[in-house]
C-alpha positions in Angstrom: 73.7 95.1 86.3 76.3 95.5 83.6 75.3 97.2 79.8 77.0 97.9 76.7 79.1 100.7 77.1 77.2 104.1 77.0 77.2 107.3 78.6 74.5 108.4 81.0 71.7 110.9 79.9 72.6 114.1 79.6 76.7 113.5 78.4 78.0 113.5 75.5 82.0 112.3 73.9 84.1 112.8 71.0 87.6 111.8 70.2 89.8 111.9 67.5 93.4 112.7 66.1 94.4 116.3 66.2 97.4 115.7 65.2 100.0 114.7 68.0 100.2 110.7 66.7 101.5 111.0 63.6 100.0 107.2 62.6 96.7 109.2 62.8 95.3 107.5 65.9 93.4 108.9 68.4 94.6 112.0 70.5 92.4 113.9 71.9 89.1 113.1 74.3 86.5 115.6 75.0 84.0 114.3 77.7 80.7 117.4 77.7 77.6 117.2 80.6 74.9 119.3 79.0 74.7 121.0 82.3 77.2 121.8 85.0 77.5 118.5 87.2 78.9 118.0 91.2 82.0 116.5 91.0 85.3 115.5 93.0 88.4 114.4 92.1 91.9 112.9 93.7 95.4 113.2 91.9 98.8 111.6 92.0 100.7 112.1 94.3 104.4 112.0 92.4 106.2 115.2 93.7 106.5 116.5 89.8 103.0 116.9 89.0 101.8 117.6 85.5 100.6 121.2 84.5 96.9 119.5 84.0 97.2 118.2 87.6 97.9 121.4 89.1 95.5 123.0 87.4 92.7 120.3 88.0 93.4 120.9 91.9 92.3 124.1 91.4 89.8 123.4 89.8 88.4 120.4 91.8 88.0 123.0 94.5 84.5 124.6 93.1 82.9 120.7 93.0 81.7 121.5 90.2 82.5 120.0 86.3 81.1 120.6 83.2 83.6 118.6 81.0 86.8 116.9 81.0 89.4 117.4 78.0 92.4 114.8 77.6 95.1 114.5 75.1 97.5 112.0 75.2 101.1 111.7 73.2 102.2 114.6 75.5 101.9 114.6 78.8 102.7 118.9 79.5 105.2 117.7 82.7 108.0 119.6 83.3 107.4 122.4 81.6 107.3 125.8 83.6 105.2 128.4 83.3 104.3 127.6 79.3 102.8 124.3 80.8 100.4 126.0 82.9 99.5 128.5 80.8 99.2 125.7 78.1 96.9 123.7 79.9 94.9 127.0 80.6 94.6 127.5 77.0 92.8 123.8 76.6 90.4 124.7 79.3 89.6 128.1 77.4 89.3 126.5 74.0 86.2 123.9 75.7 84.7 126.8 77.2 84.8 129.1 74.1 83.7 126.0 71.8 81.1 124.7 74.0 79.8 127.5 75.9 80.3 126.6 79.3 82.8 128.0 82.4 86.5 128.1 81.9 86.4 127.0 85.7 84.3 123.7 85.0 86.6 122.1 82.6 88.9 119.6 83.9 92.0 119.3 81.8 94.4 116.4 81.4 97.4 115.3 79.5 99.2 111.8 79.0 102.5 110.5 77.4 106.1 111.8 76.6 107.2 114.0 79.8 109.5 116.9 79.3 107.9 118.1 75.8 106.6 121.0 74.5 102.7 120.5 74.2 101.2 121.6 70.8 98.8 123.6 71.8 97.4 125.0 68.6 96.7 121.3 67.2 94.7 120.7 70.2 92.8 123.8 70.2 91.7 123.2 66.1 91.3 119.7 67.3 88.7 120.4 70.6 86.7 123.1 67.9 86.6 120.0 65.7 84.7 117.9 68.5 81.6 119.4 68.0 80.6 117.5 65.1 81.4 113.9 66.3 79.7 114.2 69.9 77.4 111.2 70.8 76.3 108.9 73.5 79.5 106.0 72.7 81.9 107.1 75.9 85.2 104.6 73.5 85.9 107.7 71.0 87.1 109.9 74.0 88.8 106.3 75.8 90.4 105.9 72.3 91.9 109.5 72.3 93.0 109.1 75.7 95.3 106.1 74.8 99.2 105.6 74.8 100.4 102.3 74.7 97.1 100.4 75.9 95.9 98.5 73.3 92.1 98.8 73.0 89.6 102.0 74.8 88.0 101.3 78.0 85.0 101.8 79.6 82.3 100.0 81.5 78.6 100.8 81.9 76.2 99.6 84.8 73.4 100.4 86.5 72.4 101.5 90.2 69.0 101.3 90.3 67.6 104.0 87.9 70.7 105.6 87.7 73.8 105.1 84.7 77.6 104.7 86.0 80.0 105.0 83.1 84.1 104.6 83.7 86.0 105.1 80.5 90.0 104.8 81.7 93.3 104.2 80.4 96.4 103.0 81.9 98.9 100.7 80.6 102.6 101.7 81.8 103.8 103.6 84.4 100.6 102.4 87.0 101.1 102.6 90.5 98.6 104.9 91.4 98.8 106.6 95.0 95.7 108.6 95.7 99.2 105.1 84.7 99.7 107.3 83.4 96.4 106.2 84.9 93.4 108.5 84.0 89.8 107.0 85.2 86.7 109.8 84.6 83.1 108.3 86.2 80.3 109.6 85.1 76.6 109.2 86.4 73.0 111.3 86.1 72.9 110.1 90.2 72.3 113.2 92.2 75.1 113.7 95.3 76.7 116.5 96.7 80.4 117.3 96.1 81.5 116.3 99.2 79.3 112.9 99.3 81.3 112.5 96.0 84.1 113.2 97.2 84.2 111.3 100.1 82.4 108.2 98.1 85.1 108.4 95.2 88.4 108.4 98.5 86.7 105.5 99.3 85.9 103.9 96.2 89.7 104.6 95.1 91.6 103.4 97.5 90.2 99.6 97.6 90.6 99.5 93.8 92.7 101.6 91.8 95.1 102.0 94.4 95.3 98.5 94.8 96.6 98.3 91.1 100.1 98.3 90.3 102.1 96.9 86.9 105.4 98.4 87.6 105.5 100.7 90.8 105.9 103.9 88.9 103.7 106.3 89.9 102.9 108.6 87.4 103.1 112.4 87.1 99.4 112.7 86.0 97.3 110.3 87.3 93.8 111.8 87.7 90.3 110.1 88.9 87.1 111.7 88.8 83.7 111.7 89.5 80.9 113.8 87.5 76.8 113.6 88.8 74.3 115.3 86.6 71.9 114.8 89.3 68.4 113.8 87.2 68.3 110.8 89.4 67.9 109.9 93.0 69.4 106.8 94.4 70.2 104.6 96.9 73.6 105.7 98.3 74.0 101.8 99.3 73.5 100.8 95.9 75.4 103.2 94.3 78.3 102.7 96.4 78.6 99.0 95.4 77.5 99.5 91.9 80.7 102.1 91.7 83.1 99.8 93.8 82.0 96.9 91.1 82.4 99.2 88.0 86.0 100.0 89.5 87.2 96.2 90.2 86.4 95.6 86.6 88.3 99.0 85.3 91.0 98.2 87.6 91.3 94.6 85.9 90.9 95.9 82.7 93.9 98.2 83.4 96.1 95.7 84.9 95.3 92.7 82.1 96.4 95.5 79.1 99.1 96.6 81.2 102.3 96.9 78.9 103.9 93.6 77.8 101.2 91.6 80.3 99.6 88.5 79.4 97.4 87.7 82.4 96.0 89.0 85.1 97.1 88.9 88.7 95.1 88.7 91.5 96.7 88.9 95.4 94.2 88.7 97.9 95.1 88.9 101.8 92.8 87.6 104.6 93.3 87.5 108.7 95.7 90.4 109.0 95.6 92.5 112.2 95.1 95.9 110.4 93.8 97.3 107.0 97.2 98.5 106.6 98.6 95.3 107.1 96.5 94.0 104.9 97.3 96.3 101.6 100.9 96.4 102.7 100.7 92.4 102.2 98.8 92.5 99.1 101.1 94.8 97.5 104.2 92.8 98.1 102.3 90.0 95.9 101.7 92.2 93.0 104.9 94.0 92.7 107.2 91.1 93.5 109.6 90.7 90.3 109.3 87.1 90.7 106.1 86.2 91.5 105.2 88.2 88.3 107.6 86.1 86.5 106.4 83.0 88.4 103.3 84.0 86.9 104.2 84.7 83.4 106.3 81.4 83.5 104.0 79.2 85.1 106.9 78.0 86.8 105.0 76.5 90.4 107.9 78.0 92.5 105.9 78.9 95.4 108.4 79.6 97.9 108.5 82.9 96.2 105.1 83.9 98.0 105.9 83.1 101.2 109.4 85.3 100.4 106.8 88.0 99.7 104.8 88.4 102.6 107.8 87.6 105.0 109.8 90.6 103.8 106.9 92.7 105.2 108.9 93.2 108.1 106.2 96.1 109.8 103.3 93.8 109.6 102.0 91.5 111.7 102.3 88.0 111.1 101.4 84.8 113.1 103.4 82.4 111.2 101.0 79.1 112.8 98.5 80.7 110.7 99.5 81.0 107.1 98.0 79.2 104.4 99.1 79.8 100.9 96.4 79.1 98.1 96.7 79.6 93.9 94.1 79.2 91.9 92.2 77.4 94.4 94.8 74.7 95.8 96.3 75.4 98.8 100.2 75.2 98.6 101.7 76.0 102.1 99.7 75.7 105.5 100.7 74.5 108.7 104.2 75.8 108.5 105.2 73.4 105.1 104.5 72.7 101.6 101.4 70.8 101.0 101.9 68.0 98.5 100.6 69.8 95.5 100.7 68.4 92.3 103.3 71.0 90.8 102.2 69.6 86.9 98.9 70.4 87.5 100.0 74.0 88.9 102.4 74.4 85.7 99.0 74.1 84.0 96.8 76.3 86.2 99.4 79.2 86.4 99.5 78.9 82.2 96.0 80.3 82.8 94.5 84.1 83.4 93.7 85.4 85.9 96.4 83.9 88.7 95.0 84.7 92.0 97.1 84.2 94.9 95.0 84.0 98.5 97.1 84.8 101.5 95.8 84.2 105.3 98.7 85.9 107.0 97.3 85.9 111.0 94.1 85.7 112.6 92.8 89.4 112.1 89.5 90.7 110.8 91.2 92.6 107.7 91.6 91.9 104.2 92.9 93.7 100.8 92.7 92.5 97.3 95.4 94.1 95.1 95.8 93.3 91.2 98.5 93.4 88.8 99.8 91.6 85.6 103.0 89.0 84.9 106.1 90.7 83.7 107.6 89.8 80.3 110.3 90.6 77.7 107.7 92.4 75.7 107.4 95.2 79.2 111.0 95.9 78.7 110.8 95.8 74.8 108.2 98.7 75.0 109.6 100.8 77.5 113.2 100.8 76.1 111.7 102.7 72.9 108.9 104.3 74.1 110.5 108.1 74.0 110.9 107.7 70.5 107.6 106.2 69.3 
């Protein structure tokens, strides 16, 4: 069951602008559990990992959070010792404000890479948190923002238990586990390691079936706090999790920079898991099937382009059946006879989903994306100097 965003018993968020934006929006996020929580978390990947990052692997390694501090303009990447030591400092300033271990704060950073983080405008601006903490989780998803265009974060419900997601993404998504930073939090009661092992799994059928433009970022970060006050069905959980993550994941990819639509790939029949994400994928981050899709141009030759270039998959070419939006446009090794007005109309809609049966396998992958228009290139070509 979905709700009206709001955080769990026993958490509390603030955001506001320390200082970093200077249009006075939202920069900084403070996320505080009134006790310490079991928690897990997986990071990117990207071989230049932010100072945050390297600290929150650290960290992570206790399974156990008390609160989770983001600021976003800067993202502290590439910056030496002073960016560790920096990100430190934010960790210190929760625990000295709040009351709570140094070693339980989970600490990230999104936006410009290669600057100098200012450090004393967040510390004045964490102090200055204390005053505006509350149940509404979209203060803290506000001052985690870059270029999204609205705070996100989805409530539901797993029984007795609360699962809030606040995330933000918009550029730069490609996660390998957006800047992409997703925080879950819940007052379920798990184990580190059943969170841990919950959240791998959780991850990699959603988020890292997202991608707008195949970056992966230097800072993505995912995690998962339990306050433990309630016992649940690990079942029920799981899916009520999974769910809450398709609809962040969607969320992600619809405000994606310069999108208009969502896009939807999903992949049936293959032979292997793997084939089946590998296939998905190829959808999603094909440069013209995302123009297909902004242009609702019914050009469906580009889809079967898509899958065939996935030279190490398995493929039983007798097999494939090409659907969008519900009408089937290739099966039985041709073009059906498609009325390509009425697709020109369907693919001017949102979402565009794309089903694929690619061979006669028990696997499948959904993976989700967004069109690609002028307005990505508009924002990205200015983007170190806004």
């Amino acid at each position: 069951m979905d709700v009206s965003p709001t955080l769990p018993p026993g958490f509390r968020a603030a955001g506001l602008c320390c200082g970093l934006k200077d249009d006075g929006a939202f920069d900084l996020g403070l996320i505080l559990a009134d006790q310490p929580c079991t928690a897990a978390a997986v990071f990117t990947r990207n071989h230049f990992p932010g100072a945050p990052v390297l600290l929150g692997r650290e960290t992570i390694r206790g399974g156990v959070l008390q609160a989770i501090v983001v600021n976003s303009k800067v993202s502290n990447v590439g910056m030496g010792e002073p960016g560790l030591v920096n990100a430190s400092r934010m960790a210190h300033a929760v625990a000295e404000n709040y009351q709570v271990d140094p070693g339980h704060v989970l600490v990230s950073s999104t936006g410009v890479i290669l600057q100098r983080l200012p450090i004393s405008k967040i510390e004045a601006g964490i102090a200055a948190c204390a005053d505006l903490l509350g149940p509404d989780p979209l203060p803290a998803a506000r001052g985690m923002m870059t270029t999204d265009s609205y705070a996100k974060a989805v409530t539901v419900k797993a029984g007795e238990a609360t699962i809030t997601v606040l995330a933000k993404g918009a550029g730069m998504v490609a996660p390998d586990m957006a800047t992409m930073l997703v925080y879950a939090l819940t007052d379920a009661t798990f184990s580190s390691s059943e969170l841990d092992a919950l959240l791998r799994e959780t991850v990699d059928q959603t988020l890292n079936m997202l991608s707008i433009d195949t970056d992966t970022s230097t800072s993505d970060t995912c995690a998962i706090l339990a306050s433990g006050r309630v016992s649940v069905d690990r079942t029920e959980f799981a899916t009520a999790l999974h769910n809450a993550f398709v609809q962040v994941t969607e969320m992600l990819a619809r405000d994606a920079e310069g999108a208009t639509k969502l896009l939807r790939a999903v992949v049936t029949g293959a032979n292997s898991a793997a084939d089946a994400k590998t296939f998905a994928k190829a959808l999603i981050d094909s440069p013209l099937i995302k123009t297909m899709a902004y242009g609702a141009d019914p050009n469906v030759g580009r889809v079967l382009m898509a899958i065939g270039k996935c030279v190490t998959c398995e493929i039983a070419a007798d097999a494939v059946q090409i659907t969008i939006n519900g009408t089937v446009v290739y099966g039985e090794g041709k073009r059906t006879d498609f009325d390509e007005e009425a697709m020109r109309n369907s693919l001017s809609g949102d979402p565009v989903e794309i089903s694929v049966l690619v061979n006669h396998g028990p696997h499948q992958a959904t993976a989700y994306g967004c069109d690609l228009t002028e307005s990505y290139i508009t924002e990205n070509a200015a983007y170190y100097s806004s």
